[in-house]
C-alpha positions as CSV (number, residue, x, y, z in Angstrom):
1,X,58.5,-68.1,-12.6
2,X,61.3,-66.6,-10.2
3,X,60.3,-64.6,-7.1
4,X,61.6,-61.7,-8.7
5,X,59.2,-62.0,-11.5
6,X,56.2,-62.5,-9.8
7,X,57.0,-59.0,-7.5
8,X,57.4,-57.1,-10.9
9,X,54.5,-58.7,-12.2
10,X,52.1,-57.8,-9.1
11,X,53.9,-54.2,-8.4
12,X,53.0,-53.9,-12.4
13,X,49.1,-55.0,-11.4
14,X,48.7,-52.8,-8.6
15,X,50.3,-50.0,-9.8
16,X,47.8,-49.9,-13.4
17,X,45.0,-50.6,-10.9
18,X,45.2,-47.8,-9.0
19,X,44.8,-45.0,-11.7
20,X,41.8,-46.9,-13.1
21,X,40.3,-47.3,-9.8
22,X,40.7,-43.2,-9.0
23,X,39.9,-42.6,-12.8
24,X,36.0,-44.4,-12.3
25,X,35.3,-42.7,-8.8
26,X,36.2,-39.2,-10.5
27,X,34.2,-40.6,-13.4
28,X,31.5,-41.2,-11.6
29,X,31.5,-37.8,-9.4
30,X,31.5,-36.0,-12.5
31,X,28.5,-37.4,-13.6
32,X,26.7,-36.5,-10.1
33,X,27.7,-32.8,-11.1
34,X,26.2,-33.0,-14.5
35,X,23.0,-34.8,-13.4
36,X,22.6,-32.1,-10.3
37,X,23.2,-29.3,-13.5
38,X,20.6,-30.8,-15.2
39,X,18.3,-30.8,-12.6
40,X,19.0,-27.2,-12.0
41,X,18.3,-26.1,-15.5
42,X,14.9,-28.1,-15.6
43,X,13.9,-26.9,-12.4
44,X,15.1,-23.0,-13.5
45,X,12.9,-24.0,-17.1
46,X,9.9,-24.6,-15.2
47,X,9.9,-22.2,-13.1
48,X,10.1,-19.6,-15.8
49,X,7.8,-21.2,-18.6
50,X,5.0,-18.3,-19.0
């Protein structure tokens, strides 16, 4: 392969790798949110069950 090919090809790589990378962190964050929700409405449940 030429230089120049291998540069587009990495550049490519990186460039796809990044958004996936920030796409599983935000992934993940959002599911902290719902679990802490969750938690909230079962705690809130409790407290009110008669």
């Amino acid at each position: 392969m030429t230089r120049t090919f291998q540069l587009t090809l990495t550049l490519l790589a990186l460039l796809t790798a990044v958004p996936l990378l920030a796409a599983c962190h935000t992934t993940a964050g959002a599911g902290e949110d719902i679990s802490q929700t969750g938690k909230a409405i079962e705690k809130s449940a409790v407290k009110h069950t008669p």
